[in-house]
GUTIMAR-917663 format. One record per atom (N, C-alpha, C, O): residue number from 1; residue in three letters; z, y, x; atom name. Coordinates in steps of 0.1 Angstrom, whole numbers, plus 5000, padded with zeros to 4 digits. Example, Ala and Ser with C-alpha at 12.3 -4.5 7.8 and 13.67 -1.06 7.14 Angstrom:
% GUTIMAR-917663
    n  res     w     v     u  atom
    1  ALA  5078  4943  5132     N
    1  ALA  5078  4955  5123    CA
    1  ALA  5078  4967  5132     C
    1  ALA  5085  4967  5142     O
    2  SER  5071  4978  5128     N
    2  SER  5071  4989  5137    CA
    2  SER  5079  5000  5129     C
    2  SER  5080  5011  5134     O
//
This chain:
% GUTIMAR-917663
    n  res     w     v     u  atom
    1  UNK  4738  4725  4711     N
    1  UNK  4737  4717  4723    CA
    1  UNK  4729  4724  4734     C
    1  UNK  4719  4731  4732     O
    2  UNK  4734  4721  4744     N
    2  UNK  4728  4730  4756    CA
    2  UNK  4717  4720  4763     C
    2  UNK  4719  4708  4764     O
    3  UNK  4704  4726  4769     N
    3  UNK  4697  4716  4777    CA
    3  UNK  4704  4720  4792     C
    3  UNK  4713  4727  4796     O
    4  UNK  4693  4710  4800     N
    4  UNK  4695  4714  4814    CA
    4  UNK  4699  4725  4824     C
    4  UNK  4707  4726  4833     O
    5  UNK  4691  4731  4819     N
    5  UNK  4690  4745  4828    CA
    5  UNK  4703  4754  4822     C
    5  UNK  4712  4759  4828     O
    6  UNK  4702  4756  4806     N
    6  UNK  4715  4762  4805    CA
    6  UNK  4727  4758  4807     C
    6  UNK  4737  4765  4808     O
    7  UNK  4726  4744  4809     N
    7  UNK  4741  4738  4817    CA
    7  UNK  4745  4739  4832     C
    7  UNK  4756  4740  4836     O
    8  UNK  4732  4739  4840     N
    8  UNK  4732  4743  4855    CA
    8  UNK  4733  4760  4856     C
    8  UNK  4740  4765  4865     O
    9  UNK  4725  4768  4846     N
    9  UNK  4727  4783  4847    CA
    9  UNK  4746  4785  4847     C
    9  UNK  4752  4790  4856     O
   10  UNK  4750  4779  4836     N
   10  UNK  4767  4781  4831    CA
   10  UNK  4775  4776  4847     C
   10  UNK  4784  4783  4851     O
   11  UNK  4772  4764  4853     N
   11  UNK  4776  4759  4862    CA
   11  UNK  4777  4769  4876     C
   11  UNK  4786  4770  4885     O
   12  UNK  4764  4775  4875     N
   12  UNK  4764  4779  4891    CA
   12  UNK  4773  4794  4885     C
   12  UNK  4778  4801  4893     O
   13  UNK  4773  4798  4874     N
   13  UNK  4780  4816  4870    CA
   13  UNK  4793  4811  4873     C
   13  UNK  4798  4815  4883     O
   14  UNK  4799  4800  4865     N
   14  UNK  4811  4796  4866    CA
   14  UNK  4817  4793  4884     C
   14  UNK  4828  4797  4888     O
   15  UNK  4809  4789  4890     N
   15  UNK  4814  4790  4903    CA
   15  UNK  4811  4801  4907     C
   15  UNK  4818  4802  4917     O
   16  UNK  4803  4814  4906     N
   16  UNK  4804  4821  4914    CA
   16  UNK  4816  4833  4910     C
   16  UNK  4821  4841  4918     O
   17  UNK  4821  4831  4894     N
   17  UNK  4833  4837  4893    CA
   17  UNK  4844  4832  4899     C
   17  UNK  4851  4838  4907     O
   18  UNK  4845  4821  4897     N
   18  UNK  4856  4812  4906    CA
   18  UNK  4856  4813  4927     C
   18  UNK  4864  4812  4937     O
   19  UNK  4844  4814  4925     N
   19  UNK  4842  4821  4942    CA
   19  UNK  4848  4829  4948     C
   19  UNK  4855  4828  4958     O
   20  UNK  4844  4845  4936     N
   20  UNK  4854  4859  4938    CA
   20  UNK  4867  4860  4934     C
   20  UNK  4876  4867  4939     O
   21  UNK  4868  4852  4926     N
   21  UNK  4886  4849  4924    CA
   21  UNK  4894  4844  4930     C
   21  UNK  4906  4847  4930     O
   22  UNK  4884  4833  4941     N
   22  UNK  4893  4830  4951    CA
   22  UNK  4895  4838  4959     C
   22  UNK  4906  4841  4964     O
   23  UNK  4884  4844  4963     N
   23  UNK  4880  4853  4975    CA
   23  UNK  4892  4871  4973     C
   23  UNK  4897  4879  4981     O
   24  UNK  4891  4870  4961     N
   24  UNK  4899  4886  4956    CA
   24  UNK  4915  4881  4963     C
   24  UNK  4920  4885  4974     O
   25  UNK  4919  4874  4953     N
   25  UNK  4932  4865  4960    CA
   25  UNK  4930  4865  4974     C
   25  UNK  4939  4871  4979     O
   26  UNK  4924  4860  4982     N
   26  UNK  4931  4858  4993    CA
   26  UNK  4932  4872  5003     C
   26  UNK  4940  4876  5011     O
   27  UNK  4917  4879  4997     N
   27  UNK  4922  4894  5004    CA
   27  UNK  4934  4901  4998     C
   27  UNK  4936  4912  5004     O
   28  UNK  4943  4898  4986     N
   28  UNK  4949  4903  4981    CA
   28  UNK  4966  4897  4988     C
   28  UNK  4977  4902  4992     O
   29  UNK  4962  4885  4987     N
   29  UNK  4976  4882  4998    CA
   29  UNK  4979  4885  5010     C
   29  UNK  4991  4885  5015     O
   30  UNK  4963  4889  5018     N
   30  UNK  4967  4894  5032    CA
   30  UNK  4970  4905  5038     C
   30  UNK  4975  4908  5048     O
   31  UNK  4965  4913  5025     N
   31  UNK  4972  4930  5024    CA
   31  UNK  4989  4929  5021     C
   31  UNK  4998  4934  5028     O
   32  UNK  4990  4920  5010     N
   32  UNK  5005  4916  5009    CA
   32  UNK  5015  4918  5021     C
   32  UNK  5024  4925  5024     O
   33  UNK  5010  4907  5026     N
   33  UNK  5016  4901  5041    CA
   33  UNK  5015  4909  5050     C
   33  UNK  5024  4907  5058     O
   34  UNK  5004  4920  5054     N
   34  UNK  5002  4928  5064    CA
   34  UNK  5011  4936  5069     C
   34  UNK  5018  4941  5060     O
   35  UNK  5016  4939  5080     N
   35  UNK  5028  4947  5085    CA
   35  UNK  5018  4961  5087     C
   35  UNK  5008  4961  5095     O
   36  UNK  5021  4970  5081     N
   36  UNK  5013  4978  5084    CA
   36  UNK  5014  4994  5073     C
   36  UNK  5026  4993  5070     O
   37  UNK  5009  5005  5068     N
   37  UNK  5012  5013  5061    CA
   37  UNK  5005  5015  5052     C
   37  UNK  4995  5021  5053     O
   38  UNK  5008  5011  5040     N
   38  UNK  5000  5006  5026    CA
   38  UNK  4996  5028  5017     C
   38  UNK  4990  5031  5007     O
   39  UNK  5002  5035  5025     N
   39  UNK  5005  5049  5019    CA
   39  UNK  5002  5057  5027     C
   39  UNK  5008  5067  5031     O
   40  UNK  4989  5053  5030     N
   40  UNK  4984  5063  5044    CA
   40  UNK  4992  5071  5053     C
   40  UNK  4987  5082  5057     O
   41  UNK  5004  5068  5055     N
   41  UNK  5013  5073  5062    CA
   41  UNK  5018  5088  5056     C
   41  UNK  5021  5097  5063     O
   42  UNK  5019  5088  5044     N
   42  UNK  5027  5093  5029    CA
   42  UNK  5042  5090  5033     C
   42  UNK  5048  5081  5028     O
   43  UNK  5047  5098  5043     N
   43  UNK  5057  5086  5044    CA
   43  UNK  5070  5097  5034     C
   43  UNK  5082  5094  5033     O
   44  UNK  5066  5109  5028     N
   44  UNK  5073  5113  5018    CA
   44  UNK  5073  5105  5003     C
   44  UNK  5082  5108  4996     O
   45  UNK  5067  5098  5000     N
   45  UNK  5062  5093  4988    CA
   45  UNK  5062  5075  4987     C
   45  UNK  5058  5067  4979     O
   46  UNK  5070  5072  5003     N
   46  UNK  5070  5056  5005    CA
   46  UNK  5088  5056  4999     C
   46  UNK  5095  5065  5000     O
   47  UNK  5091  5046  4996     N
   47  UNK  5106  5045  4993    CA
   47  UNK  5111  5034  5006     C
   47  UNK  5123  5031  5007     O
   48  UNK  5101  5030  5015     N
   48  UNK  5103  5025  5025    CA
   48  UNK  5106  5031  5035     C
   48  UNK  5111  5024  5044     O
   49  UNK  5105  5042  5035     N
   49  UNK  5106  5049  5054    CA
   49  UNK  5117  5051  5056     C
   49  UNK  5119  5061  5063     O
   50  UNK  5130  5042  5049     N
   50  UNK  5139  5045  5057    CA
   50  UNK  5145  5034  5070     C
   50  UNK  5153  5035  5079     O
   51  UNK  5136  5024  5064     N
   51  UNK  5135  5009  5067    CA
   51  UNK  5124  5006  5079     C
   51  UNK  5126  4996  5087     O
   52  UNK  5113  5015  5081     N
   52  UNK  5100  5019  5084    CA
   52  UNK  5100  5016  5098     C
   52  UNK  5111  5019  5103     O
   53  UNK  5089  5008  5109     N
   53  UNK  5096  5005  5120    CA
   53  UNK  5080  5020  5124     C
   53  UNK  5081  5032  5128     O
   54  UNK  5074  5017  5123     N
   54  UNK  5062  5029  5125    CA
   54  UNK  5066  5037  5128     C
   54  UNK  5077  5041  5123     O
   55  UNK  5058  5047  5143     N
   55  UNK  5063  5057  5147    CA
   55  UNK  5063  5070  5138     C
   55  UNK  5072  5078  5140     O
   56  UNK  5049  5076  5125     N
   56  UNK  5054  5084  5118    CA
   56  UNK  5064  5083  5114     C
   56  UNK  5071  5093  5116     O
   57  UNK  5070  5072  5104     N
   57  UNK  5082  5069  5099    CA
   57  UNK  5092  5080  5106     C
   57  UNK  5096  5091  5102     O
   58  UNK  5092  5072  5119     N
   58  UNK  5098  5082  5126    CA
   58  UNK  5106  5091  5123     C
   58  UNK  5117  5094  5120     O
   59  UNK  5086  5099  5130     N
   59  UNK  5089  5112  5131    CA
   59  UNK  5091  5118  5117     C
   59  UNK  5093  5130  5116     O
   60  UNK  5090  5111  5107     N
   60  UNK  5091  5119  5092    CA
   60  UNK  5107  5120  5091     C
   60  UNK  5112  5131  5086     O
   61  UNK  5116  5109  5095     N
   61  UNK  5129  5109  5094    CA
   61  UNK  5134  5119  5102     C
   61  UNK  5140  5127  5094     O
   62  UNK  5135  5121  5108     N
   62  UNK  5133  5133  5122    CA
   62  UNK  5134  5141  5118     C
   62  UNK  5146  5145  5116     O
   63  UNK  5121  5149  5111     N
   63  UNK  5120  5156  5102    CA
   63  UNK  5126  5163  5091     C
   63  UNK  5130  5174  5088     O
   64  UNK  5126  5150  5086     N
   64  UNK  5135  5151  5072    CA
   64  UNK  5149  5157  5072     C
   64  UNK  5153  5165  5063     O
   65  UNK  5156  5152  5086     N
   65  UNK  5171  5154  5090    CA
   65  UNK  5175  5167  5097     C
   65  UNK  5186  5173  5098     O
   66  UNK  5161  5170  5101     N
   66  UNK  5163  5185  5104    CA
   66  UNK  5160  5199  5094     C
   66  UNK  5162  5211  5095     O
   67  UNK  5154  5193  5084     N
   67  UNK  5153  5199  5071    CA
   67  UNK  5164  5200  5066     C
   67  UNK  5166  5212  5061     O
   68  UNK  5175  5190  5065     N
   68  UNK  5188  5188  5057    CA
   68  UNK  5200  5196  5064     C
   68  UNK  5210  5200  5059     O
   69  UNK  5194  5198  5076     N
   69  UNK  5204  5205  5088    CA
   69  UNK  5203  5220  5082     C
   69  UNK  5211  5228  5080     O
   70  UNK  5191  5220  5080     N
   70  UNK  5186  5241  5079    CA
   70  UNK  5193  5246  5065     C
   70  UNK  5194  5258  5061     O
   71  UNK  5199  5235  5057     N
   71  UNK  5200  5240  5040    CA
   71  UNK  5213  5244  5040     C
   71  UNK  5222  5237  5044     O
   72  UNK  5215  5258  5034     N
   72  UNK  5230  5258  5032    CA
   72  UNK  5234  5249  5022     C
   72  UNK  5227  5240  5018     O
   73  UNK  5248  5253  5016     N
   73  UNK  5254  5244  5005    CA
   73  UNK  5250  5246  4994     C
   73  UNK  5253  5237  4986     O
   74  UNK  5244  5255  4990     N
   74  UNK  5240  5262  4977    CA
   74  UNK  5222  5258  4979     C
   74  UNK  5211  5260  4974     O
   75  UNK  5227  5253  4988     N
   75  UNK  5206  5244  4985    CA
   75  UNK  5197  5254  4993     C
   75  UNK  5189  5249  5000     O
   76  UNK  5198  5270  4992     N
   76  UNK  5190  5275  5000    CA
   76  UNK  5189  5275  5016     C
   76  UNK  5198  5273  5024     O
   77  UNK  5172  5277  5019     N
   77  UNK  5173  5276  5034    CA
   77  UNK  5182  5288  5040     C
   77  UNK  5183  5300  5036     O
   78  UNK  5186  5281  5051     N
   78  UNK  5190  5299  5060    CA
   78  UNK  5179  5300  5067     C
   78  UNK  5170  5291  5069     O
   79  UNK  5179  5316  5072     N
   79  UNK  5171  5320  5081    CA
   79  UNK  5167  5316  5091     C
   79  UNK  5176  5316  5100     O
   80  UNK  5155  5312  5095     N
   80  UNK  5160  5309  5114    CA
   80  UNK  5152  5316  5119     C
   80  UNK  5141  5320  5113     O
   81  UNK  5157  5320  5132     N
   81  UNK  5147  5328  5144    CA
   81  UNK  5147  5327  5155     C
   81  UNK  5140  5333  5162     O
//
């Protein structure tokens, strides 16, 4: 049987986990919801940047397309000068 204080000790622990739990949650849904770049702007390693409205996005697409331009058919690059 518990006296006083260890039922008020259990009481205030119990809310203060339940505090952070709420509090973890709600910063965890606003990252969720956030429009913004969860992959430090990785945008090789996002499976989003094709979709991506962000200007690296972008310019990684850009990029990428002129990469694809330089390859011959056999996969190697050609020369450029």
């Amino acid at each position: 049987m518990q006296n006083r204080r260890q039922f008020l000790s259990n009481l205030a622990r119990g809310g203060i986990f339940g505090l952070m739990a709420l509090f973890s949650g709600i910063i965890i849904k606003r990252w969720a919801d956030a429009d913004g770049c969860r992959r430090n702007f990785a945008c090789g390693g996002c499976g989003l940047s094709d979709h991506c409205v962000l200007p690296e996005a972008g310019k990684f697409r850009k990029e990428r397309t002129g990469a694809e331009k330089t390859k011959t058919e056999d996969g190697r690059d050609r020369k450029r000068s």
